[in-house]
Structure formats: structure tokens, C-alpha cells
C-alpha positions in Angstrom: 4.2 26.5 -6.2 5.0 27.0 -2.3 7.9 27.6 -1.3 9.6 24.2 1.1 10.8 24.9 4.2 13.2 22.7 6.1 12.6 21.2 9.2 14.8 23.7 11.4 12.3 26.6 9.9 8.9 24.5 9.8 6.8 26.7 12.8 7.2 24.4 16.2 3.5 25.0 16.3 3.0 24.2 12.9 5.1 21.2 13.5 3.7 19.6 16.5 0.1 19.9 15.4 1.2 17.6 12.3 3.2 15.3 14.6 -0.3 14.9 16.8 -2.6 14.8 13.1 0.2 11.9 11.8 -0.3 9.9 15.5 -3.8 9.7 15.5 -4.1 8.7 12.1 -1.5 5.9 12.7 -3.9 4.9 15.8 -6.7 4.8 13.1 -5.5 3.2 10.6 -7.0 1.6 7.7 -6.5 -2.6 6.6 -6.2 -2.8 2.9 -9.6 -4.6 3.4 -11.4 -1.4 5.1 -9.5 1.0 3.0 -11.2 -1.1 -0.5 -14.4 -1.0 1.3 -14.3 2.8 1.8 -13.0 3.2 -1.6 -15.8 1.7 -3.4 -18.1 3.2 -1.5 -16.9 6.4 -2.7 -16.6 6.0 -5.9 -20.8 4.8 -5.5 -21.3 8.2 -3.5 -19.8 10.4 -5.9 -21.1 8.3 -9.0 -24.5 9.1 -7.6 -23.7 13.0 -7.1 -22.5 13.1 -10.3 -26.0 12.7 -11.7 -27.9 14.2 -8.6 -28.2 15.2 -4.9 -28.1 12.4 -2.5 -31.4 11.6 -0.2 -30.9 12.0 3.2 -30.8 8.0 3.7 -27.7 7.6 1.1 -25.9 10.7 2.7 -25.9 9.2 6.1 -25.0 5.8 4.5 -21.8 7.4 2.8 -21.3 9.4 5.7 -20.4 6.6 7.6 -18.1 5.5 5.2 -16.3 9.5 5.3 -15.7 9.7 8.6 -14.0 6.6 9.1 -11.8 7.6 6.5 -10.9 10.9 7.7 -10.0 9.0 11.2 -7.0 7.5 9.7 -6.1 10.7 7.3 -3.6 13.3 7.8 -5.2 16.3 6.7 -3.4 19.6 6.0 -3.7 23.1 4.2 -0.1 23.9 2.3 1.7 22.2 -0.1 4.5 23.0 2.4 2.6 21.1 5.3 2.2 18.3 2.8 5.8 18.0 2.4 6.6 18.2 6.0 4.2 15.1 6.1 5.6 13.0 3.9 9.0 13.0 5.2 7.4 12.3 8.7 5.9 9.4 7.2 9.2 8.0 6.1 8.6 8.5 2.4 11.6 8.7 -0.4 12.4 12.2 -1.8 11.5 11.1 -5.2 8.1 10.0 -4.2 7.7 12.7 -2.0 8.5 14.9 -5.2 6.6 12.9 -7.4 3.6 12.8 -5.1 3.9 16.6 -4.7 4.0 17.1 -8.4 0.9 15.2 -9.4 -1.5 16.4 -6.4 -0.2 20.3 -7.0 -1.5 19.3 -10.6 -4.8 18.7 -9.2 -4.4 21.6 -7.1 -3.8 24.4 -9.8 -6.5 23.5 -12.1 -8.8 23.5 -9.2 -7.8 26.8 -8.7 -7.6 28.0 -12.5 -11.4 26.5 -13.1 -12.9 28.9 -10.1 -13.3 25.8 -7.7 -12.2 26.0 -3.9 -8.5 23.7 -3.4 -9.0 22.5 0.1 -6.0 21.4 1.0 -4.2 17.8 1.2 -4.9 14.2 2.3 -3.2 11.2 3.2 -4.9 8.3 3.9 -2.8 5.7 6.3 -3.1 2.1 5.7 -1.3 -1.3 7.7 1.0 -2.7 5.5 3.5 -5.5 6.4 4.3 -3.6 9.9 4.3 0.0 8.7 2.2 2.1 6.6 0.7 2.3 2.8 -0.1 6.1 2.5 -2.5 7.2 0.2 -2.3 10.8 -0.7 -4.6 13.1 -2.8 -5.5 16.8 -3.5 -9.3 18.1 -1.5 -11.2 20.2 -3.1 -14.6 21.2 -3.4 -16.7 22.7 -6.5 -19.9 24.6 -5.7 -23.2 23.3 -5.6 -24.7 26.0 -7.2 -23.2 25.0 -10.8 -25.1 23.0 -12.7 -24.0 19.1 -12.5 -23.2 19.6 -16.5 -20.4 22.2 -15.0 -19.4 19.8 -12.4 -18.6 17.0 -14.6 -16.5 19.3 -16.6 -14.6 20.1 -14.2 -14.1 17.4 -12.6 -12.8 15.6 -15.2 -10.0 18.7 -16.0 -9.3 18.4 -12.4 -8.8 14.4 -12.7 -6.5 14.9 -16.0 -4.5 17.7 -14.4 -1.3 15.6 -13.8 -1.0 14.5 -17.6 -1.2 18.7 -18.6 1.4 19.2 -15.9 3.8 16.3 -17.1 3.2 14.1 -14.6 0.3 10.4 -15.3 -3.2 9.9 -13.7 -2.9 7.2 -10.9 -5.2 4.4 -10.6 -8.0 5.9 -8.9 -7.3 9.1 -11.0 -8.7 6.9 -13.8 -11.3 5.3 -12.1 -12.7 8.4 -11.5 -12.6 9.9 -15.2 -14.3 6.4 -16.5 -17.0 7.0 -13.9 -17.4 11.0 -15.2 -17.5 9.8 -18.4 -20.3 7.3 -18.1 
């Protein structure tokens, strides 16, 4: 695990480009209506890719669905970054901690399985005058195992948090019942 840095030692540089990342995703935030939508047309992309490659017709479809989602996400390399993020976005210490704890989960067993981590998301969505944020681990397995070996580990990766003492969230699950099918 990375070490935290406080704010008077988080680079200016580093600092600033998160403060931009954070405004535009508040300009593009989600409604709890859009953010479902996107949702469930994830969970249909990747129940698709979990049995084959999409056609060019369902990639663009789903595509769609991507980018508007990465418009209103904060995206960011470190576990430090991630942090730094969360306290921006007014979050407790013990959910930042919490948070922290189960995506890292994800994190390492990307890592120990031989897939790429990518980094950290937080999807921003209107709530009551402020914000819901919706974080999770990126990462990305390569194409060239065969989708028996990508199912595998995918669902490690989804169970992580429980072997790291932490619970799967909601989605978590969703996502291991769609593996499993």
C-alpha cells in the first residue's frame, strides 16, 4: 500500500490537475436516472464480452454509453491521488478509508493474477444539491487469454475485498452473479 501524503506535500502540479479533473466532472455530472442507465448498459456490455468479442455495431452502442460516463468521472493513477480525491470531494475519513481499503483489494489481486491495475474512478452523481460518488478500481486483463481465463479472473478480482477483510458492494455482486452465469 502507498504511502498518503498530506495536502501540504501533495505536488502543486499533482494537485491542481486533480482540482481541474474534480471540476469538470462536477460540470458533467450524472442524475441517478443517467447514472442507472449507464450502469445497466454496462453490466449488458460486459455480460456480452464475457462470452465473446463485441461486433463493431454493439461496440459503438456501448461506447456511447463509456464516454458519457467517463465525462462525469474523476480518473487518477495512485492510491495516493485517490485519497487526495476523496477528501476534495468532501468525503468522511472512514469512508475515505473504507473506500480505499476495498478498491486496493481489487487492486492487488489484479496485480497478483498478471492483469494490468489501471488506476482509480469516481463516478460523480447529483444528489439532493451535492454529489453521490461512485468509486471503483480500473483495470484491464488481456485479450489474448482465453475468455475461460478471463472469467477466472474476474471473479478473483470481484471477491478481492472479502480475502482482504473488507465485503463486496452491490455492483461487486452483480458482477460475480453475471460471471457466474
Amino acid at each position: 500500500m502507498e504511502n498518503f501524503q498530506n495536502n501540504t506535500e501533495f505536488p502543486m502540479n499533482v494537485e491542481a490537475k486533480l482540482q481541474q479533473k474534480i471540476l469538470f466532472a462536477k460540470e458533467n455530472a450524472l442524475t441517478k436516472e443517467e447514472y442507472e442507465e449507464i450502469t445497466e448498459a454496462d453490466f449488458e456490455s460486459q455480460n456480452i464480452q464475457n462470452k465473446r468479442e463485441l461486433i463493431d455495431k454493439e461496440a459503438f452502442h456501448y461506447q456511447q454509453f463509456r464516454d458519457r460516463l467517463n465525462k462525469a468521472s474523476v480518473e487518477v493513477e495512485t492510491l495516493a491521488e485517490a485519497r487526495r480525491a476523496m477528501v476534495i470531494l468532501g468525503l468522511s475519513t472512514y469512508s475515505t478509508n473504507d473506500t480505499l481499503s476495498h478498491e486496493n483489494a481489487h487492486a492487488n489481486k489484479t496485480e497478483q493474477l498478471g492483469a494490468k491495475h489501471a488506476g482509480y474512478e469516481f463516478v460523480l452523481i447529483k444528489e439532493d444539491g451535492g454529489f453521490n460518488v461512485q468509486p471503483q478500481a480500473s483495470y484491464y486483463i488481456p485479450d489474448e487469454w482465453s475468455k475461460e481465463k478471463q472469467n477466472a479472473v474476474n471473479i478473483e478480482i470481484t471477491q478481492a475485498p472479502e480475502e482482504y477483510g473488507n465485503k463486496m458492494s452491490d455492483g461487486d455482486r452483480r458482477y460475480l452473479d453475471d460471471l457466474r452465469k
